[in-house]
C-alpha positions in Angstrom: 0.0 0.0 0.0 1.5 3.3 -1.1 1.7 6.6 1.0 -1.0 8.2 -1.4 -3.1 5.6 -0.1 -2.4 6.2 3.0 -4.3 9.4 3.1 -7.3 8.1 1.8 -7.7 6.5 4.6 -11.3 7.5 6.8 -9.9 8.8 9.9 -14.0 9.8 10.1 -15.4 5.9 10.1 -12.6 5.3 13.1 -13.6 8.1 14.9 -17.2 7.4 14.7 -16.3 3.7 15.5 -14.6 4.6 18.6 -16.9 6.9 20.1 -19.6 4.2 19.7 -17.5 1.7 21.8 -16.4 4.3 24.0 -19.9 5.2 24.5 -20.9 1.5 25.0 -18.3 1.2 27.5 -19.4 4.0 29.7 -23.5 2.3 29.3 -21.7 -1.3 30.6 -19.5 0.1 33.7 -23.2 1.5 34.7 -24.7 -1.8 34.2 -22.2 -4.0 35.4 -22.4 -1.6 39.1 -23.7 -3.9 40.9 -22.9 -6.9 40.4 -19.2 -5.6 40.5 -19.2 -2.8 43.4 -15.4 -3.6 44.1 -14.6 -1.8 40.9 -12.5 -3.0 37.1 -11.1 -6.5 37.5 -9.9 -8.9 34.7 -13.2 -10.3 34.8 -15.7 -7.6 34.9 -17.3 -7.1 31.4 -15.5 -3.1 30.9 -12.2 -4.7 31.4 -13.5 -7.8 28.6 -14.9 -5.4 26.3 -11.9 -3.1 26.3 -9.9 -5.7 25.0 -12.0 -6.6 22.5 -11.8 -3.5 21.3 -8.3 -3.3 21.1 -8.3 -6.6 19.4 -10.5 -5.3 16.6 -8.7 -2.3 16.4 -5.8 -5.3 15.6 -7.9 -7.2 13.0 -9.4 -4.0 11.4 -5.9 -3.1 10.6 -4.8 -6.1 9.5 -8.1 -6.2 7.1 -7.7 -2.8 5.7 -3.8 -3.5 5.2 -4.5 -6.3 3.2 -6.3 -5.9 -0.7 -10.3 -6.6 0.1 -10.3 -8.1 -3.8 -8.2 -11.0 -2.2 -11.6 -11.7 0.4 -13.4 -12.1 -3.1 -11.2 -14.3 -4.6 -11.0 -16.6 -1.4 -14.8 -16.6 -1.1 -15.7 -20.0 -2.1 -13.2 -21.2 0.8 -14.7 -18.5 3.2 -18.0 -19.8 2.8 -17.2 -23.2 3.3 -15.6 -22.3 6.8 -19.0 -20.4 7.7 -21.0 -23.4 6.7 -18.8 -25.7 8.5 -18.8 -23.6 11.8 -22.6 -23.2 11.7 -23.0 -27.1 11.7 -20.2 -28.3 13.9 -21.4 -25.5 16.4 -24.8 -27.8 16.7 -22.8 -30.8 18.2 -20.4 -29.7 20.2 -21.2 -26.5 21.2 -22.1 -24.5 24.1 -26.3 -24.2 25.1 -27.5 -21.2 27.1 -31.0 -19.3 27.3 -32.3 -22.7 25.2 -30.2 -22.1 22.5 -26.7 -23.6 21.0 -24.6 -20.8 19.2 -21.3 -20.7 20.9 -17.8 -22.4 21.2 -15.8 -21.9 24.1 -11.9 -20.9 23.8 -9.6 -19.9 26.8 -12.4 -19.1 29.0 -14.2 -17.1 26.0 -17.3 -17.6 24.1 -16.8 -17.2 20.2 -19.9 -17.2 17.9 -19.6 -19.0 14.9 -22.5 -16.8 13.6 -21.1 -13.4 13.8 -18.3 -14.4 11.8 -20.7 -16.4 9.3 -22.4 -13.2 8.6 -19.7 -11.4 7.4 -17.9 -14.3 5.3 -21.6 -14.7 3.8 -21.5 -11.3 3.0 -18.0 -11.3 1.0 -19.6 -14.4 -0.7 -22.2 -12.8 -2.2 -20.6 -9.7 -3.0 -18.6 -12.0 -5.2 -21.3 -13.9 -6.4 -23.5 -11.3 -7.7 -19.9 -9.2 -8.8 -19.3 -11.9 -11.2 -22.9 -11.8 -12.9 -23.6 -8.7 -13.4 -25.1 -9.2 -16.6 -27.1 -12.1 -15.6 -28.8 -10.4 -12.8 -32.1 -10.5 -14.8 -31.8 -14.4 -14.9 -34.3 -16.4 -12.3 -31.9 -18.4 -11.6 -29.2 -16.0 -10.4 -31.9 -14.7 -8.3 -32.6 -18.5 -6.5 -28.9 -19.6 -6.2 -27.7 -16.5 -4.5 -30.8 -17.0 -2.0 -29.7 -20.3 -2.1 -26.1 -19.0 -0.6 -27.5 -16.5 2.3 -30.5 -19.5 2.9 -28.0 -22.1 3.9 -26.5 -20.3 6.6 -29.6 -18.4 7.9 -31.8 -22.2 8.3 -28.3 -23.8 10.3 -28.8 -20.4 12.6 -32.2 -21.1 12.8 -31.9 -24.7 14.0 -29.4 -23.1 17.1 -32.2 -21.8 17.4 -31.3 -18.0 16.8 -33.9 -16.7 14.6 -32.8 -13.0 14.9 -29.5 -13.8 13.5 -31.4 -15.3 10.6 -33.0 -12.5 9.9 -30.0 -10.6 9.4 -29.0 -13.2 7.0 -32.2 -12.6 4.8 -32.1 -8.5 5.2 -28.4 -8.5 4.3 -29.3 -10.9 0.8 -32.3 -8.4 -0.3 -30.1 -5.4 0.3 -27.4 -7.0 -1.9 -29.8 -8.4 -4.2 -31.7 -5.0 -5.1 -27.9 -3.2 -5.5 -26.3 -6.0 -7.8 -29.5 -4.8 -10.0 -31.9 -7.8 -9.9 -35.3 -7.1 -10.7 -37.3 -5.4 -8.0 -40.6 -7.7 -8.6 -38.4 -11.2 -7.9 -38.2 -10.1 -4.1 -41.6 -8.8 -3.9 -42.9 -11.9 -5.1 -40.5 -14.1 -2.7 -41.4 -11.6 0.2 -45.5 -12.2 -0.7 -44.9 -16.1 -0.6 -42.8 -15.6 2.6 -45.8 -14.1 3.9 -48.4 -16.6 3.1 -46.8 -19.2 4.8 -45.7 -17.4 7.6 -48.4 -19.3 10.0 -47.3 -22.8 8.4 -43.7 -22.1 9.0 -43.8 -20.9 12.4 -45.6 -24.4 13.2 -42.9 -26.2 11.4 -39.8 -23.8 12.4 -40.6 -22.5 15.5 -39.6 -24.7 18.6 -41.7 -24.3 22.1 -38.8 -22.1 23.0 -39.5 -19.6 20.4 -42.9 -20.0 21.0 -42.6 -18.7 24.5 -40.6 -15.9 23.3 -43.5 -14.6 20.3 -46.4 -15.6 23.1 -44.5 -13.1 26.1 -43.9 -10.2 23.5 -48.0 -9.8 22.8 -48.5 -10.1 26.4 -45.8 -9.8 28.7 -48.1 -9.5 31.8 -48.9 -13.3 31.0 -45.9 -14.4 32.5 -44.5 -11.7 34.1 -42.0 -13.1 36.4 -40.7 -15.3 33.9 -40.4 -14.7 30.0 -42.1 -11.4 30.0 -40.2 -9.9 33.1 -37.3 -8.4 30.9 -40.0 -7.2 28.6 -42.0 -5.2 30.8 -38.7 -4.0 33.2 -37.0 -3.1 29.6 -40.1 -1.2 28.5 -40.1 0.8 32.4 -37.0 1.8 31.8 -37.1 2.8 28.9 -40.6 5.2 29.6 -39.4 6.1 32.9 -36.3 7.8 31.3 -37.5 11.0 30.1 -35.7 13.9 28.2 -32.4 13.7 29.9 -32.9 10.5 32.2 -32.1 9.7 35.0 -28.2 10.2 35.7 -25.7 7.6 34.9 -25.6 4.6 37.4 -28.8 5.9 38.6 -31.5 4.3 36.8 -33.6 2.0 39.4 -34.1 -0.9 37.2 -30.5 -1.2 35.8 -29.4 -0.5 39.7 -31.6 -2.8 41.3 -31.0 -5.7 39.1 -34.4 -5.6 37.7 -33.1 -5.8 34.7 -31.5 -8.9 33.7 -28.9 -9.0 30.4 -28.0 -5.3 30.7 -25.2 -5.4 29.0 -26.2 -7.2 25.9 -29.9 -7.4 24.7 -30.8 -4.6 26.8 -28.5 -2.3 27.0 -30.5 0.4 25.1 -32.9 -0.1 27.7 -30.1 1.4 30.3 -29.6 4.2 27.8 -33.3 4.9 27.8 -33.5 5.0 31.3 -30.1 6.8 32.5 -29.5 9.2 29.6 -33.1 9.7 28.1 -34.3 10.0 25.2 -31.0 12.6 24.4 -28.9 9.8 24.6 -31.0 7.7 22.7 -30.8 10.5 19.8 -26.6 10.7 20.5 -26.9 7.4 20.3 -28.5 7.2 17.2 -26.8 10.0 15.4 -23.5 8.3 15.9 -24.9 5.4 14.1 -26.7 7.2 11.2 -23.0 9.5 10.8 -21.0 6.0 10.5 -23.6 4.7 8.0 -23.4 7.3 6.3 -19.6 6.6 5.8 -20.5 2.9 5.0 -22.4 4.2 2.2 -20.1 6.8 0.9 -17.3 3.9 0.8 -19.6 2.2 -1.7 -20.2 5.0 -3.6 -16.8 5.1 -4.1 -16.2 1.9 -4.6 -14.3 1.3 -8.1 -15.5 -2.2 -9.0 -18.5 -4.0 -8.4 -17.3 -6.1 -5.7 -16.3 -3.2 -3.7 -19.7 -1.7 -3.9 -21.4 -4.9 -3.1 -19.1 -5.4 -0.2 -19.8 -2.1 1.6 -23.9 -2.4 0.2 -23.7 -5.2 2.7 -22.0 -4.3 5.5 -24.4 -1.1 5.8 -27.1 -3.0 5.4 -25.8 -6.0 8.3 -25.0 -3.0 11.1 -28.4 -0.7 10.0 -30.4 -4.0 10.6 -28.8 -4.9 13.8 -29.1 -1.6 15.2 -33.0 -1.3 13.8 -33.5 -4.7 15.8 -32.1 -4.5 18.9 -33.0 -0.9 19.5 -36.8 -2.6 18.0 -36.4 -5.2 21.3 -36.1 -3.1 23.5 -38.9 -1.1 22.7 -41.3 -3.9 22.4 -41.7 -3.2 19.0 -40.7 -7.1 17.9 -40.1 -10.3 19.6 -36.8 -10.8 21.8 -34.1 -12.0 19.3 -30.9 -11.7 21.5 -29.1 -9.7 18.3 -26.1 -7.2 20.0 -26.2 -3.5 19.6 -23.1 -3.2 17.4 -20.3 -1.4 19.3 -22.1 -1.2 22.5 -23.2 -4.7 24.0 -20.9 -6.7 25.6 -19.5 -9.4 23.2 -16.1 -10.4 21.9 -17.3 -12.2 18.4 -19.6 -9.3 17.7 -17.1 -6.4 18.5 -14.5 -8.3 16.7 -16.2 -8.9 13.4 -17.9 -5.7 13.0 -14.1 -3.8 13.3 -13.4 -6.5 10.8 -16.2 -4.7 8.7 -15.0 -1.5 9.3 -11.4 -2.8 7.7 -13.3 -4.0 4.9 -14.8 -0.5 4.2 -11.7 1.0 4.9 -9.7 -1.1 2.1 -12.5 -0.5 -0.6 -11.7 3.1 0.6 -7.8 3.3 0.4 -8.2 1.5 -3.2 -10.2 3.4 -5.4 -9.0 5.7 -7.6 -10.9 9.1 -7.7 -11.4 10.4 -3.9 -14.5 12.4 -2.9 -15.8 14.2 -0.2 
């Protein structure tokens, strides 16, 4: 990489990026209080996430240092790994909260599917990159659904049928910018629809069931699967303009919230920083996005633009979701805020994302502002 490069570089993106974890950090001390009055050990979550951080700083480096087009040409093999993750992650892998998505490793929990998403992602990119004048065929349309499907149904069997969703939100995005025909995924969408009822029978296990039956009525179970529900939704309402002060929100305090640092975390936000946090919050995201997208407008080749088409489209989802959760808006799905919940695999990949961005940015030709 030359020195001209160099300068290319989207000091922006990183300082966006940062301010998000930082940010997430100060939202994780305040929920962690409690359970960790004695202050920052090695095992209290600020201390984990912080070097997570600085490990994705590491890979995010390491990504943008090396040519993104070399991601594309190893996507078959990439692809391969994500499928083979996904499946051995069903036999020998870790359960918790009725669900099997996670490997332990020195004392740390990896998810196979936060890394799948983003291999997935550099697959299609290439897939699509490589027929871009077949994108009017049917059956370019039904093999690359065919590559974001396989993943998304062996995350749905964990069962994790959030994360599948970001699988099938992250394919239409792609599909619609490689220049397929806006009708196929309209049509696919209205047969998706019509047999929602028959597939949740089919799909849905009594665990998921639970979840979809405590989301339309909380208060049917509210000191079991609709307690986080309804404490989430309290602290949320109870926050105001400016909330309540940091480490000072009574349901984040008092424990009555449970998974404060992941799922719920914008629940904490809600309640200790208001509804002028949220909107920090949220401006922070819609300012990175906005570099996301401007890395694949200037994206010199279609697998560039594909790539970054993608990655927006992967963090804008997550974000819509979880912050969706916590409002009560759709079912519990256990997908992380990205940057701000506690969680190596997520932290790490989306940094990995970022480096991604970052080379299609350093490697293009014509800069813009």
């Amino acid at each position: 990489m030359d020195s001209r490069a160099v300068r290319r570089f989207d000091f922006v993106m990183i300082a966006l990026a940062a301010a998000l974890v930082i940010f997430g950090a100060i939202l994780i001390y305040s929920a962690a209080l409690s359970a960790y009055p004695d202050g920052i050990t090695a095992d209290h979550p600020l201390f984990k996430q912080i070097i997570f951080a600085l490990l994705g700083l590491g890979v995010m480096v390491l990504v943008t240092w090396l040519d993104y087009r070399m991601f594309g040409q190893m996507a078959p093999a990439l692809y391969a790994l994500a499928v083979l993750m996904l499946v051995v992650v069903l036999f020998i892998g870790d359960s918790a909260y009725g669900s099997t998505r996670w490997f332990s490793f020195a004392g740390q929990q990896i998810q196979p599917s936060e890394i799948a998403k983003l291999l997935t992602i550099i697959t299609l990119a290439r897939y699509f990159a490589d027929r871009q004048a077949r994108m009017q065929e049917v059956r370019v349309f039904l093999e690359s659904l065919a590559l974001a499907a396989v993943p998304a149904v062996l995350v749905l069997v964990e069962p994790d049928m959030g994360t599948a969703l970001v699988f099938g939100a992250v394919w239409v995005g792609m599909v619609l910018m490689a220049g397929a025909p806006p009708r196929y995924v309209l049509v696919l969408l209205g047969l998706m629809v019509s047999f929602i009822p028959f597939g949740a029978l089919a799909v849905m296990g009594d665990y998921q069931r639970e979840r979809f039956t405590t989301w339309i009525d909380p208060n049917s179970d509210p000191l079991g699967g609709g307690f986080n529900i309804l404490q989430s939704e309290i602290g949320v309402g109870s926050g105001g303009l400016f909330g309540k002060g940091l480490t000072h929100g009574t349901q984040t305090q008092l424990d009555f919230l449970q998974t404060s640092t992941t799922d719920y975390i914008f629940s904490v936000l809600g309640e200790e920083l208001g509804l002028a946090g949220a909107l920090l919050l949220l401006a922070l995201f819609t300012a990175l996005l906005y570099r996301g997208i401007r890395a694949a407008g200037l994206a010199q080749d279609p697998f560039g633009r594909l790539l970054a088409t993608g990655i927006v489209v992967m963090v804008l989802f997550q974000v819509f979701i979880n912050v969706a959760v916590n409002v009560r808006l759709v079912p519990v799905t256990g997908i992380p805020l990205p940057f701000i919940s506690q969680g190596g695999s997520s932290l790490i990949m989306v940094f990995a994302a970022l480096g991604l961005l970052e080379g299609v940015v350093l490697r293009h030709k014509k800069i813009e502002f």
